[in-house]
ROMIGU-914202 format. One record per residue (C-alpha): x, y, z; residue number from 1. Coordinates in Angstrom, 2 decimals. Example, Ala and Ser with C-alpha at 12.3 -4.5 7.8 and 13.67 -1.06 7.14 Angstrom:
BEGIN
X 12.30 Y -4.50 Z 7.80 seq 1
X 13.67 Y -1.06 Z 7.14 seq 2
//
This chain:
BEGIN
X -8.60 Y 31.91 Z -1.35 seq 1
X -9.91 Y 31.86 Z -5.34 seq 2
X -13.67 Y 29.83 Z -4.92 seq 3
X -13.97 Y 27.81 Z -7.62 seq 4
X -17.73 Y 27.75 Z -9.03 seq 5
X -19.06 Y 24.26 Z -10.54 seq 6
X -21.45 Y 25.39 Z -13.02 seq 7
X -22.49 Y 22.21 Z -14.52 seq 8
X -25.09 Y 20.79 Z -11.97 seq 9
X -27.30 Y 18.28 Z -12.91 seq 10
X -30.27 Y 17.51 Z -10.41 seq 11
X -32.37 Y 14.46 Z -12.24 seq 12
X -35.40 Y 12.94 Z -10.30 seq 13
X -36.26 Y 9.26 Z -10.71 seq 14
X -39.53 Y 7.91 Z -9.25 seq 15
X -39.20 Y 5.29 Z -5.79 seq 16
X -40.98 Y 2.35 Z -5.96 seq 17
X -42.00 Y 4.00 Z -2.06 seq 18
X -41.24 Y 7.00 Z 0.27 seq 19
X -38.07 Y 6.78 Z 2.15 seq 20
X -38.38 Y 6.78 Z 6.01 seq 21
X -37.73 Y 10.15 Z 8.22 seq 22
X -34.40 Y 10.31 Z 9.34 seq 23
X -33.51 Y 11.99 Z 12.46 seq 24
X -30.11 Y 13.63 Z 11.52 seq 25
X -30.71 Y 15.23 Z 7.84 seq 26
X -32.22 Y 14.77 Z 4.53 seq 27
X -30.19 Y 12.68 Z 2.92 seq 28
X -30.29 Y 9.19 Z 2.38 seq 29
X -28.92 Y 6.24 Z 0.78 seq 30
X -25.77 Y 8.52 Z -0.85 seq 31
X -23.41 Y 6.48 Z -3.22 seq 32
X -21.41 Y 7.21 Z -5.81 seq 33
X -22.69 Y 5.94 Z -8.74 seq 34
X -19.14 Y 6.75 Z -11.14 seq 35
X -16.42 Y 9.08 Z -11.72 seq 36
X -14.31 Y 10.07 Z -14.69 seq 37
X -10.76 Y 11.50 Z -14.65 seq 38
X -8.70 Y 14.06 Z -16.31 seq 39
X -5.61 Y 12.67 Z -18.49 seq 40
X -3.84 Y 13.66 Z -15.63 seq 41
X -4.95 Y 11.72 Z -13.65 seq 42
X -7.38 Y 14.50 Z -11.85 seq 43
X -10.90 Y 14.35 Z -10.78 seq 44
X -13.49 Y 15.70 Z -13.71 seq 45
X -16.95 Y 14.02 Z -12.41 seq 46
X -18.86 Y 12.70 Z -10.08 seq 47
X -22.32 Y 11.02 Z -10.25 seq 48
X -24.22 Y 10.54 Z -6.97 seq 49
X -27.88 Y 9.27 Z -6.25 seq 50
X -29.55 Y 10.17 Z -3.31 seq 51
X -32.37 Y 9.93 Z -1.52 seq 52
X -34.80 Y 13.21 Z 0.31 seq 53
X -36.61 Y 12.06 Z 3.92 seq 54
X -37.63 Y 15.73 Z 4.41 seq 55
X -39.63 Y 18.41 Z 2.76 seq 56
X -38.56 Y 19.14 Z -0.63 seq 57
X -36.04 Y 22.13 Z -0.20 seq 58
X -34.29 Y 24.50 Z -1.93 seq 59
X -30.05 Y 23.97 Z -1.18 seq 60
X -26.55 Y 24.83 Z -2.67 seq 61
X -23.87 Y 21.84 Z -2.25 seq 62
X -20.33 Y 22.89 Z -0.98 seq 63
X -17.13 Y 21.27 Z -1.20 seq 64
X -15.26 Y 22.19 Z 1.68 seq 65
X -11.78 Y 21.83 Z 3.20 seq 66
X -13.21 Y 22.19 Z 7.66 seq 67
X -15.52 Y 19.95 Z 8.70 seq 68
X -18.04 Y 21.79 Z 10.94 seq 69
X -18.71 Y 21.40 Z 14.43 seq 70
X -21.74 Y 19.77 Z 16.23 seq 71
X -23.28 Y 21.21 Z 19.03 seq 72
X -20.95 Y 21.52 Z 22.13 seq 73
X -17.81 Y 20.00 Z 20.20 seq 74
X -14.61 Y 21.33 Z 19.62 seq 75
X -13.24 Y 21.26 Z 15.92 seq 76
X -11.55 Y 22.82 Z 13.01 seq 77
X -13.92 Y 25.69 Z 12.74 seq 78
X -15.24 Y 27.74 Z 14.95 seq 79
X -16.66 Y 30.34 Z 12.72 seq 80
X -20.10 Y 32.13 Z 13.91 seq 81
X -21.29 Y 29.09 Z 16.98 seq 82
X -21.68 Y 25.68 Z 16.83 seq 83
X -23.48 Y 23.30 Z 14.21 seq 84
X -26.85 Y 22.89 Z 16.61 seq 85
X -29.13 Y 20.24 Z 16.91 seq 86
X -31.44 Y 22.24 Z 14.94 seq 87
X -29.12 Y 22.09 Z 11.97 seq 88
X -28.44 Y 25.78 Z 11.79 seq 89
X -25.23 Y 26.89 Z 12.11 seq 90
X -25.55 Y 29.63 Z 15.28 seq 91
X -26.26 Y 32.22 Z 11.94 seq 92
X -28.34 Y 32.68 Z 9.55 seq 93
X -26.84 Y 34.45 Z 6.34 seq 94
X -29.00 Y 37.47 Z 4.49 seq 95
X -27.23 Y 35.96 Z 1.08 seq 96
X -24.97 Y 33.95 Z -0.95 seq 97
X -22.34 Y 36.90 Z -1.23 seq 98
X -22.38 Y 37.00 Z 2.41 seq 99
X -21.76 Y 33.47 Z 2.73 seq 100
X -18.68 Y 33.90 Z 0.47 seq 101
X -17.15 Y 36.92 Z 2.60 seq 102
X -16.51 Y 34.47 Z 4.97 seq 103
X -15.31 Y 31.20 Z 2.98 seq 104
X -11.62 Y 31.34 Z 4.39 seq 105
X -13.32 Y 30.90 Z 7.79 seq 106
X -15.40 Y 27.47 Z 6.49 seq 107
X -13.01 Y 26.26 Z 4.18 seq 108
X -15.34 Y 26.51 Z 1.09 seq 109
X -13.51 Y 25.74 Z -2.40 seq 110
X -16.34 Y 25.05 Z -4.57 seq 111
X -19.92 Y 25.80 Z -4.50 seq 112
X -23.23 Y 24.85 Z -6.94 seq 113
X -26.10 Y 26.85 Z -7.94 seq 114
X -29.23 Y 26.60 Z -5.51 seq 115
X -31.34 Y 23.50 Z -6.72 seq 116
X -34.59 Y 21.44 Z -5.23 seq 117
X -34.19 Y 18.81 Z -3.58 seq 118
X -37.18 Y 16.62 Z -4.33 seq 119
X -38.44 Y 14.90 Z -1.14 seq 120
X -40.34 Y 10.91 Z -1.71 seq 121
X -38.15 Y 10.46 Z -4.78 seq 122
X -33.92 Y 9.40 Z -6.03 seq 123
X -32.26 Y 12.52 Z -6.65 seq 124
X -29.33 Y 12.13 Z -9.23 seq 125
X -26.53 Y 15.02 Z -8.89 seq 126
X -23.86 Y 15.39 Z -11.02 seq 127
X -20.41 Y 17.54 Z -10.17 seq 128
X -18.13 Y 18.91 Z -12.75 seq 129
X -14.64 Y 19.47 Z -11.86 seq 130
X -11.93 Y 21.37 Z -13.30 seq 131
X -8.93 Y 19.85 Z -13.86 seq 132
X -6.50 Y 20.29 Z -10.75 seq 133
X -9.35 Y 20.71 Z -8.51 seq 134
X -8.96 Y 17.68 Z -6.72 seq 135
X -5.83 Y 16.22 Z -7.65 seq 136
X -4.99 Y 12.62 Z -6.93 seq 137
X -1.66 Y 13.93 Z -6.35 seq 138
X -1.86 Y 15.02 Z -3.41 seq 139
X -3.56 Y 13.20 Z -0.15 seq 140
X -6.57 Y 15.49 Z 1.07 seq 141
X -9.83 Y 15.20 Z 2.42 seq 142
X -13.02 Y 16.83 Z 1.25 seq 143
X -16.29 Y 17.77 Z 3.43 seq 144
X -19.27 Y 18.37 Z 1.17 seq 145
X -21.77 Y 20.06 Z 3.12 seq 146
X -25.86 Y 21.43 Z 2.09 seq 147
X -26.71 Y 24.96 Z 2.44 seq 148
X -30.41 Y 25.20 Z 3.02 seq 149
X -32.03 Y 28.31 Z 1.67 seq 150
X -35.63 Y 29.06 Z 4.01 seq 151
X -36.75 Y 32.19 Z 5.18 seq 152
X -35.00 Y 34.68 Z 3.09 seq 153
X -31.11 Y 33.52 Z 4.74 seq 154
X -29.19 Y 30.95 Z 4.15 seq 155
X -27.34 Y 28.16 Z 6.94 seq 156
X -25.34 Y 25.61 Z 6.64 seq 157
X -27.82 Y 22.18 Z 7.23 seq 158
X -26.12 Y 18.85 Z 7.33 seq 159
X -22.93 Y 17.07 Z 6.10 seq 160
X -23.94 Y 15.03 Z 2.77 seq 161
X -21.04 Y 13.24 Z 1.90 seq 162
X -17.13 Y 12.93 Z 2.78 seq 163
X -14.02 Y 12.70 Z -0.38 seq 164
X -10.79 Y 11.61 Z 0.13 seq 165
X -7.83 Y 11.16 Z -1.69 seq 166
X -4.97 Y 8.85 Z -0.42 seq 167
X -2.20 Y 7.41 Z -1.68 seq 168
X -3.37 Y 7.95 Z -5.53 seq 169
X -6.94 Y 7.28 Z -4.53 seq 170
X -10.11 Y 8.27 Z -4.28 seq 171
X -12.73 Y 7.20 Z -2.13 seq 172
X -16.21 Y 8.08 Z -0.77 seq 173
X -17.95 Y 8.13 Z 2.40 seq 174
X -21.71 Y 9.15 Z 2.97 seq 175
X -22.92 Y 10.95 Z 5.64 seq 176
X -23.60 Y 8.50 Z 8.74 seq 177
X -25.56 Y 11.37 Z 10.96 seq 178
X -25.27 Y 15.28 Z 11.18 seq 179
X -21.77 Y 16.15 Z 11.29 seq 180
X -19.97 Y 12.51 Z 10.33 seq 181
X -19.77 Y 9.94 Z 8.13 seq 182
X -18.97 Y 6.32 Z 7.76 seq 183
X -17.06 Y 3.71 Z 5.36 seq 184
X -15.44 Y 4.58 Z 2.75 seq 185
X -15.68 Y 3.15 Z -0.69 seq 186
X -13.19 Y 3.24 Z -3.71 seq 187
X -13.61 Y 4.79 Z -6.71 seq 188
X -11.82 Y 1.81 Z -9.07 seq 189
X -11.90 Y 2.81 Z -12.59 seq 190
X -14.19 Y 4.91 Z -12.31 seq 191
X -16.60 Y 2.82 Z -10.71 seq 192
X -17.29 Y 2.56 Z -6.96 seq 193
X -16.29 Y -1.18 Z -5.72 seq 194
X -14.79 Y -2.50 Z -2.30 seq 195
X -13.33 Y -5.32 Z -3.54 seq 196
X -13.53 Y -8.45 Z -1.02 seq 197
X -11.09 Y -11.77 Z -1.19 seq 198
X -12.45 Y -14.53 Z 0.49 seq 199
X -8.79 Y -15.61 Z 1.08 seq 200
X -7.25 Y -12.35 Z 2.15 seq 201
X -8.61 Y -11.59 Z 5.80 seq 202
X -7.83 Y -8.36 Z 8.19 seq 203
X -5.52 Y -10.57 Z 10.35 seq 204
X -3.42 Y -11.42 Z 6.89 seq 205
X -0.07 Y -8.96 Z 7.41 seq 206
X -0.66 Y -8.89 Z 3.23 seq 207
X -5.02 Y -7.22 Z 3.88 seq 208
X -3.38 Y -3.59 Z 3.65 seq 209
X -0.83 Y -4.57 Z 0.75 seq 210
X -3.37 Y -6.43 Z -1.08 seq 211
X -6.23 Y -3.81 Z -1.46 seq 212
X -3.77 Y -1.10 Z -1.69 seq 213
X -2.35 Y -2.62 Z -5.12 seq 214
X -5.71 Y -3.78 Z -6.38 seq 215
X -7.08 Y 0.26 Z -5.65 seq 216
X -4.02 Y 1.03 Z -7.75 seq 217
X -4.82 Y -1.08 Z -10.38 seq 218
X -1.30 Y -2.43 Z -10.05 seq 219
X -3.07 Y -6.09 Z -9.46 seq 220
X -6.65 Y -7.69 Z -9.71 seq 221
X -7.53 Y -11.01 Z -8.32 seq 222
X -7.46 Y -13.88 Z -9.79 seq 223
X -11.49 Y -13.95 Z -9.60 seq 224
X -13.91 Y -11.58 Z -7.86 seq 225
X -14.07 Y -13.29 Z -4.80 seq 226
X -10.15 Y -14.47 Z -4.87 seq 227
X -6.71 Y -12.79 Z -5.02 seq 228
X -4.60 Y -16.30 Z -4.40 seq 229
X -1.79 Y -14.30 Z -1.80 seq 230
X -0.32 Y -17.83 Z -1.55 seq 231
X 0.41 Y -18.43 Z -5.83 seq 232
X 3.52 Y -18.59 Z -7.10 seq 233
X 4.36 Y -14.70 Z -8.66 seq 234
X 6.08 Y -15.36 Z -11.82 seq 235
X 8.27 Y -13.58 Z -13.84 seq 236
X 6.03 Y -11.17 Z -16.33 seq 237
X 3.90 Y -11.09 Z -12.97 seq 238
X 6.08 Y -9.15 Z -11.33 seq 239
X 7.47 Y -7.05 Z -13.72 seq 240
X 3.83 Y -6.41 Z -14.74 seq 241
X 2.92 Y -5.13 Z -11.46 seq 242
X 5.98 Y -2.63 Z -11.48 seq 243
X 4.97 Y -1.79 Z -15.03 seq 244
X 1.54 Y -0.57 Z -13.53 seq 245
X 3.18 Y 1.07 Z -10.56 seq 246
X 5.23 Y 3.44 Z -13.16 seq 247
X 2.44 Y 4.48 Z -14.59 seq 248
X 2.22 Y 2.00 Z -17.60 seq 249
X 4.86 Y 3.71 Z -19.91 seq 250
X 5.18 Y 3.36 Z -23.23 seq 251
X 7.98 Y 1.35 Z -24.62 seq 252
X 10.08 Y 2.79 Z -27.81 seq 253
X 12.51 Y -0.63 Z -28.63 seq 254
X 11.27 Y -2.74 Z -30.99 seq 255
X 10.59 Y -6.65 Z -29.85 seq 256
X 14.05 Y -8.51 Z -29.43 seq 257
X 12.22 Y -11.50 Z -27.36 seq 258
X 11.44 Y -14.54 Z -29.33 seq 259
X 8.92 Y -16.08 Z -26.86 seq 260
X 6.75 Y -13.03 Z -26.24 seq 261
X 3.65 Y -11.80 Z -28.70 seq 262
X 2.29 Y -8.46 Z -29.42 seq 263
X -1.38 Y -10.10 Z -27.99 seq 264
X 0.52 Y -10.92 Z -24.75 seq 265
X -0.33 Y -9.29 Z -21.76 seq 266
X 3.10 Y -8.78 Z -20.49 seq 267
X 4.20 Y -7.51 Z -24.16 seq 268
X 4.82 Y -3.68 Z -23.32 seq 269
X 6.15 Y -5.04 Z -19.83 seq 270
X 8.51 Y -7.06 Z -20.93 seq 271
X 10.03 Y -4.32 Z -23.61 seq 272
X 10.03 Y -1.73 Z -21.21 seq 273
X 11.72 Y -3.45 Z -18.92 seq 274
X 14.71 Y -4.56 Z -21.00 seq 275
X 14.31 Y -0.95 Z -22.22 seq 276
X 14.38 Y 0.83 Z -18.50 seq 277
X 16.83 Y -2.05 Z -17.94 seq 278
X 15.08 Y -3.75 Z -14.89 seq 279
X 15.29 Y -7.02 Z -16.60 seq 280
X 17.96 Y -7.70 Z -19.22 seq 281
X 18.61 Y -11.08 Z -19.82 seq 282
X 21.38 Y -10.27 Z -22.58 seq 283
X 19.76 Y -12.64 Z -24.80 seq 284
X 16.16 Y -13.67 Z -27.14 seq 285
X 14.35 Y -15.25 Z -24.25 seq 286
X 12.50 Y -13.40 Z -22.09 seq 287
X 11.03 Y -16.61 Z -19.81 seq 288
X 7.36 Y -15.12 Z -18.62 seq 289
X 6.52 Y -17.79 Z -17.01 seq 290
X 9.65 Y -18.20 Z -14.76 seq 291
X 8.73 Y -18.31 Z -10.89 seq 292
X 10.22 Y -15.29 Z -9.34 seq 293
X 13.04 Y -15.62 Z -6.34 seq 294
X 13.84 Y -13.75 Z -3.63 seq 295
X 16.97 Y -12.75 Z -5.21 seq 296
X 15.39 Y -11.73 Z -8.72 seq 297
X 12.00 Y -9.65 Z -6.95 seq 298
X 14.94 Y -7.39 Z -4.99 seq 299
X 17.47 Y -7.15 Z -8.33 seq 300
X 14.09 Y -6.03 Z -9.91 seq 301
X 12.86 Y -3.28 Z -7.42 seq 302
X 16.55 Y -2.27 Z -7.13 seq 303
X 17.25 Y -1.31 Z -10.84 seq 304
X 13.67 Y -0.08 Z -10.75 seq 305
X 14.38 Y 2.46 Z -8.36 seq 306
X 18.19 Y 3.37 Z -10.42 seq 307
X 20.16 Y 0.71 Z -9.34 seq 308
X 21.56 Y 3.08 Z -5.91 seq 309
X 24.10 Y 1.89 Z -3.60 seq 310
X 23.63 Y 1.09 Z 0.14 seq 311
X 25.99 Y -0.04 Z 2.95 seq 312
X 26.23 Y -3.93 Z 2.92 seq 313
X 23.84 Y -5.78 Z 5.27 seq 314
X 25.27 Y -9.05 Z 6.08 seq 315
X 23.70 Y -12.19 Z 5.18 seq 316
X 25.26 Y -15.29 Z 5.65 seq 317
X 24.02 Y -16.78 Z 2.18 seq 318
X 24.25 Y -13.74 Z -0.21 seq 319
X 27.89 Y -13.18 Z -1.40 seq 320
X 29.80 Y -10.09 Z -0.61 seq 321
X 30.31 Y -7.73 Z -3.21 seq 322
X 27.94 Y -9.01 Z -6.39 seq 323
X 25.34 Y -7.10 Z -7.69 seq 324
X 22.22 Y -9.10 Z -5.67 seq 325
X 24.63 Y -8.12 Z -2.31 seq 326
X 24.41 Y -4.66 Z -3.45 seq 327
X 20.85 Y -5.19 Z -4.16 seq 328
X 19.82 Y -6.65 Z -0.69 seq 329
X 21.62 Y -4.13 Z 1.15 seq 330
X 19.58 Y -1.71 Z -0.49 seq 331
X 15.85 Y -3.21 Z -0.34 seq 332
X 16.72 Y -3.98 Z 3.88 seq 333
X 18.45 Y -0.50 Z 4.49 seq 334
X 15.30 Y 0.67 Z 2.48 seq 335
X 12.44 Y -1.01 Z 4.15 seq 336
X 11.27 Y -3.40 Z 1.47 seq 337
X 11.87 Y -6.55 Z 3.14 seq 338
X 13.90 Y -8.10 Z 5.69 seq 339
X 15.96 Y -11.46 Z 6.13 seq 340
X 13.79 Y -14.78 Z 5.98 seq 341
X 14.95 Y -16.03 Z 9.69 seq 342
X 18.36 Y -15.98 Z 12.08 seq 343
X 21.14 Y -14.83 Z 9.52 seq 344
X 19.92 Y -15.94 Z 6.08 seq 345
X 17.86 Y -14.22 Z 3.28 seq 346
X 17.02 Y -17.47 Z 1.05 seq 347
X 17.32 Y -15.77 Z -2.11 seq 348
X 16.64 Y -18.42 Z -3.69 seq 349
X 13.31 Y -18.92 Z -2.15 seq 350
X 10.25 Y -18.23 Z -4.49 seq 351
X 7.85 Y -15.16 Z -4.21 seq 352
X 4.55 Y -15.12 Z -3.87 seq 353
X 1.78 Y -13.13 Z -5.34 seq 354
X 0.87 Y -11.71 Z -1.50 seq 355
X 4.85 Y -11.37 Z -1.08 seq 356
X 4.86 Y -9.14 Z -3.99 seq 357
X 2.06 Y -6.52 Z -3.21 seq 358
X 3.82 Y -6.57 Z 0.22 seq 359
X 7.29 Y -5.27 Z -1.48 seq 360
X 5.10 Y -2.79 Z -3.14 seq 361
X 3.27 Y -1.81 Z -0.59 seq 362
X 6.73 Y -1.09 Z 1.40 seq 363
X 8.48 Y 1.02 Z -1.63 seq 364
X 5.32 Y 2.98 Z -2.12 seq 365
X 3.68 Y 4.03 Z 1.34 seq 366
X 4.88 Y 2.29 Z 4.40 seq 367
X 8.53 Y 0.91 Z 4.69 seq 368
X 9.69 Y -1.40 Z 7.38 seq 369
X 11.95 Y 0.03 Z 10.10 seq 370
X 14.49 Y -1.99 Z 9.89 seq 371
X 17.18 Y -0.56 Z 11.60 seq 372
X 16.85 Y -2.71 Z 15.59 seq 373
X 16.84 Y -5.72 Z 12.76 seq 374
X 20.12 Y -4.43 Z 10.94 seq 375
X 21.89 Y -4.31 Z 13.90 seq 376
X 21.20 Y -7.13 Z 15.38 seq 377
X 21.76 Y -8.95 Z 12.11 seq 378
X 25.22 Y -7.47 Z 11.85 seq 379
X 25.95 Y -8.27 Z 15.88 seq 380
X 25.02 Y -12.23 Z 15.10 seq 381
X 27.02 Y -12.31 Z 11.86 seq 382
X 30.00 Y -10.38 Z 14.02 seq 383
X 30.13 Y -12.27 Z 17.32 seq 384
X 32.69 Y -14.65 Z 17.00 seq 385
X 36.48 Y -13.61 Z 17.14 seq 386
X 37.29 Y -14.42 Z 13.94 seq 387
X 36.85 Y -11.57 Z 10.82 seq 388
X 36.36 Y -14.95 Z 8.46 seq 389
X 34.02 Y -13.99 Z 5.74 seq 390
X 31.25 Y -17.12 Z 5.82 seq 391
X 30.67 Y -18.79 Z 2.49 seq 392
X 27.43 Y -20.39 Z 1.81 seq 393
X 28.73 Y -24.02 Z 0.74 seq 394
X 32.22 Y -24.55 Z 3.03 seq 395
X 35.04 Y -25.07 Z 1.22 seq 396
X 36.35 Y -29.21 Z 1.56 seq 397
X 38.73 Y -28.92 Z 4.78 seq 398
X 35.40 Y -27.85 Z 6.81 seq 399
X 33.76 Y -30.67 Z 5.53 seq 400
X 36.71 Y -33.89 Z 6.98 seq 401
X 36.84 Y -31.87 Z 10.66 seq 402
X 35.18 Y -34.81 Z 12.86 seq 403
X 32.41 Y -33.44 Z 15.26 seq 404
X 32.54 Y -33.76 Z 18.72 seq 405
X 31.48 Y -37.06 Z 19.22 seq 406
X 34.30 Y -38.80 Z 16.53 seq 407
X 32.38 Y -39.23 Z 13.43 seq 408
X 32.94 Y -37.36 Z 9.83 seq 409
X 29.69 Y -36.20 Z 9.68 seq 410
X 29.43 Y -32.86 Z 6.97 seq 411
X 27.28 Y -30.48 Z 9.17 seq 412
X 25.48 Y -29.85 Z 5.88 seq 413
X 24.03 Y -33.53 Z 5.16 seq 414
X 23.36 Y -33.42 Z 9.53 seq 415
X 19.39 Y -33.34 Z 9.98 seq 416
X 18.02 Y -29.97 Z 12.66 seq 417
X 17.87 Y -31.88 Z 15.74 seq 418
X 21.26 Y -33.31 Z 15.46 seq 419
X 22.75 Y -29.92 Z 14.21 seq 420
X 21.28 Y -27.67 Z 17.00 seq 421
X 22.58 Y -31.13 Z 19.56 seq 422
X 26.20 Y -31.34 Z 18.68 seq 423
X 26.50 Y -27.17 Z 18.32 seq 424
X 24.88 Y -26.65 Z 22.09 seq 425
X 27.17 Y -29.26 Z 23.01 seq 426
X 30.51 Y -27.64 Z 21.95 seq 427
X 29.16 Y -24.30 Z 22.26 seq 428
X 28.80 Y -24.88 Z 26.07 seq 429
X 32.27 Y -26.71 Z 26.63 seq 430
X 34.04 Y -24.08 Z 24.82 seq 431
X 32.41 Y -21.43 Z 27.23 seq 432
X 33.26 Y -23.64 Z 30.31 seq 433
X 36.97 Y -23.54 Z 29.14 seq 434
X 37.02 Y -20.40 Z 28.21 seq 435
X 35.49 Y -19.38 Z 31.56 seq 436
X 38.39 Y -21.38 Z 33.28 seq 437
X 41.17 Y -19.96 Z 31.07 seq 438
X 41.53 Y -23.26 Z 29.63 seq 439
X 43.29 Y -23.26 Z 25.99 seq 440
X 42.10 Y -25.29 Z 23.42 seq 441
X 43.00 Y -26.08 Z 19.96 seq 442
X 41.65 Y -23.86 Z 16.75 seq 443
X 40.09 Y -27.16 Z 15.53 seq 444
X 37.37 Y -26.80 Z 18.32 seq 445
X 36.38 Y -23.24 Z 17.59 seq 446
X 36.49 Y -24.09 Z 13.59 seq 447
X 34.20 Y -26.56 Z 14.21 seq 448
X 31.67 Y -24.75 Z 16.40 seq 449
X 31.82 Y -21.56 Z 13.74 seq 450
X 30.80 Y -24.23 Z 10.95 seq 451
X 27.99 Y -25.80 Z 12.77 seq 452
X 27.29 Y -22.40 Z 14.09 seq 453
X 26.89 Y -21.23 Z 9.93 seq 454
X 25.34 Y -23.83 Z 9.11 seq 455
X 22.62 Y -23.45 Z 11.38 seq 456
X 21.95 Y -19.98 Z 10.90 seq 457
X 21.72 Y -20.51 Z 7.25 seq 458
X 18.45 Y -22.75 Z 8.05 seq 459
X 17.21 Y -20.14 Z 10.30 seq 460
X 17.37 Y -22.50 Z 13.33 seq 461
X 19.31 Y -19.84 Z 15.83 seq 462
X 17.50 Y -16.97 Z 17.56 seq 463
//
């Protein structure tokens, strides 16, 4: 393993207003992250941490390592020279540095500073310089950085300081909580650390994970610091924006061919690259930003954002066979995206909401649905009548004049729930009885129940 060496240190001392307390577990106190700044790729360059000292002033190297240590009768990823003791020694004292870094494959060690004071009574401000690939944001990893105390001519491993992670694209902090672990992490947003908190998007909320995922991003903010409004309408250059962010933010090369977007609109790049990249190509000079988004339009978007693949239909009962938004659907359910809205229906004409959206992200990006119990029991419901009839969403006239089983003319489309779910329980069962008796009846019957039977799953009103 090539050590990487971070020569640019900085150890600054500010004065406390008083002495911080004694801690039991280690010297450190009161870690955060103060900022961080990033490589054009993307990659870690710096981070700037204050500190607090609760011990004597002390003479330690900071490493960035890959193990996390073990404690003192614990099992763990390294088990190099003892246990981590309650004294904070690590079972062996080391005559040097060099001898430290003979054995760096055995502690994980990737990066290592000079040997600095650590001032005790006062803030300590330490700043780490990064090449660029040393912590990529690439790549999902976690990062123990441990103090090596120097005192009485050898060296040992003391405490655990602080904890790095990258996930998902992000990277987050977590200070030491006692000896050998640590405690909540904290994002590093734009280069700034910030947890962000919505009052109106709570742990119980199936959209908390999607929400603060996309807003870590920076694919979304909220609409204030203390609200995200999941429940908004997401509109058009909403949407698009969000999967404009998500690609990285590309630049556009077409010129403007919208005549109701600006250059000093947010959505102007969006809406360019996306006629460019053709997720949204309305064929004509309006672009319509402010147009809520559907069902329908949020999966044709993610669909010809991800190239527009084909997938093995997934039958709805109110998406038409064979279009484009059929295609489209199929995909985004085989895929994980999203699912149907209830029974046998998708509603794509339903509108999306800002939580909705994140959620669709959220399910591209990291953590797709399983939908595959759903899209078989979809396709058994749509299936499980005799006839191969393909179910359109508005029934042709003839449906329509077919009296219902108690005489009248009544269109099972203008019939309210309750009498819907009445009269189809009521033929469903005599049908059964006669078919259980080997009783024939007419087609008109069994036309009639698979009507009231469509309709009804269309409003999501059948398990």
């Amino acid at each position: 393993m090539k050590i990487k060496r971070i020569v640019s240190l900085l150890l600054c001392v500010f004065m406390c207003a008083s002495l911080m307390s004694v801690n039991v577990f280690g010297a450190a106190t009161d870690i955060s992250v103060t900022s961080a700044s990033y490589y054009n790729s993307g990659d870690v360059k710096s981070l700037n941490i204050n500190f607090g000292w609760d011990t004597a002033s002390a003479s330690s190297r900071m490493t960035v390592m890959t193990e996390r240590l073990r404690s003192a009768g614990e099992d763990g990823t390294s088990a190099s020279y003892g246990d981590f003791t309650d004294l904070g020694y690590y079972g062996r004292a080391f005559g040097s540095w060099d001898e430290v870094l003979d054995n760096s494959d055995k502690f994980g060690i990737l990066f290592y500073t000079d040997e600095h004071k650590m001032e005790y009574g006062k803030t300590n401000t330490l700043s780490l310089y990064f090449e660029d690939g040393d912590i990529s944001l690439d790549k999902n990893k976690t990062y123990y950085l441990y103090l090596w105390t120097y005192y009485g001519g050898h060296y040992y491993p003391d405490n655990l300081f602080m904890v790095i992670q990258v996930k998902n694209g992000v990277l987050q902090y977590a200070p030491a909580k006692d000896r050998n672990s640590y405690g909540k992490f904290t994002i590093l947003k734009g280069g700034v650390a910030t947890t962000p908190e919505f009052k109106d998007v709570k742990k119980s909320d199936y959209f908390f994970e999607p929400v603060n995922w996309a807003v870590e991003k920076g694919i979304t903010n909220g609409t204030s610091s203390t609200a995200f409004s999941p429940n908004s309408t997401c509109t058009r250059a909403q949407i698009l924006t969000f999967l404009w962010r998500a690609a990285g933010s590309p630049e556009p090369t077409i010129s403007n061919p919208y005549s109701d977007v600006k250059s000093s609109d947010y959505y102007y790049k969006v809406a360019l690259w996306a006629k460019e990249k053709g997720v949204f190509n309305p064929g004509g000079s309006s672009f319509g930003p402010n147009t809520p988004c559907t069902r329908a339009s949020t999966v044709e978007y993610f669909w010809r954002f991800a190239g527009s693949k084909s997938a093995s239909r997934v039958p709805f009962t109110d998406v038409k066979e064979g279009t484009n938004l059929d295609t489209a659907i199929s995909w985004a359910v085989r895929n994980g995206i999203t699912n149907g809205a209830g029974g046998t229906i998708f509603s794509p004409d339903t509108t999306c909401t800002r939580a909705q959206i994140a959620t669709f992200l959220y399910r591209y990006y990291v953590a797709p649905l399983d939908n595959r119990s759903f899209i078989t029991d979809l396709t058994n419901k749509v299936t499980r009548t005799a006839t191969s009839m393909k179910l359109d969403p508005n029934p042709p006239e003839d449906y329509l004049k077919q009296p219902d089983w108690y005489g009248t003319l009544t269109p099972p489309a203008t019939m309210s729930d309750e009498r819907l779910l009445a009269e189809y329980e009521n033929i469903e069962r005599v049908i059964d009885d006669f078919r259980n008796r080997d009783i024939y009846m007419s087609d008109g019957p069994y036309s009639r129940e698979l009507d009231l039977w469509s309709e009804a799953s269309r409003r999501g009103l059948l398990d």
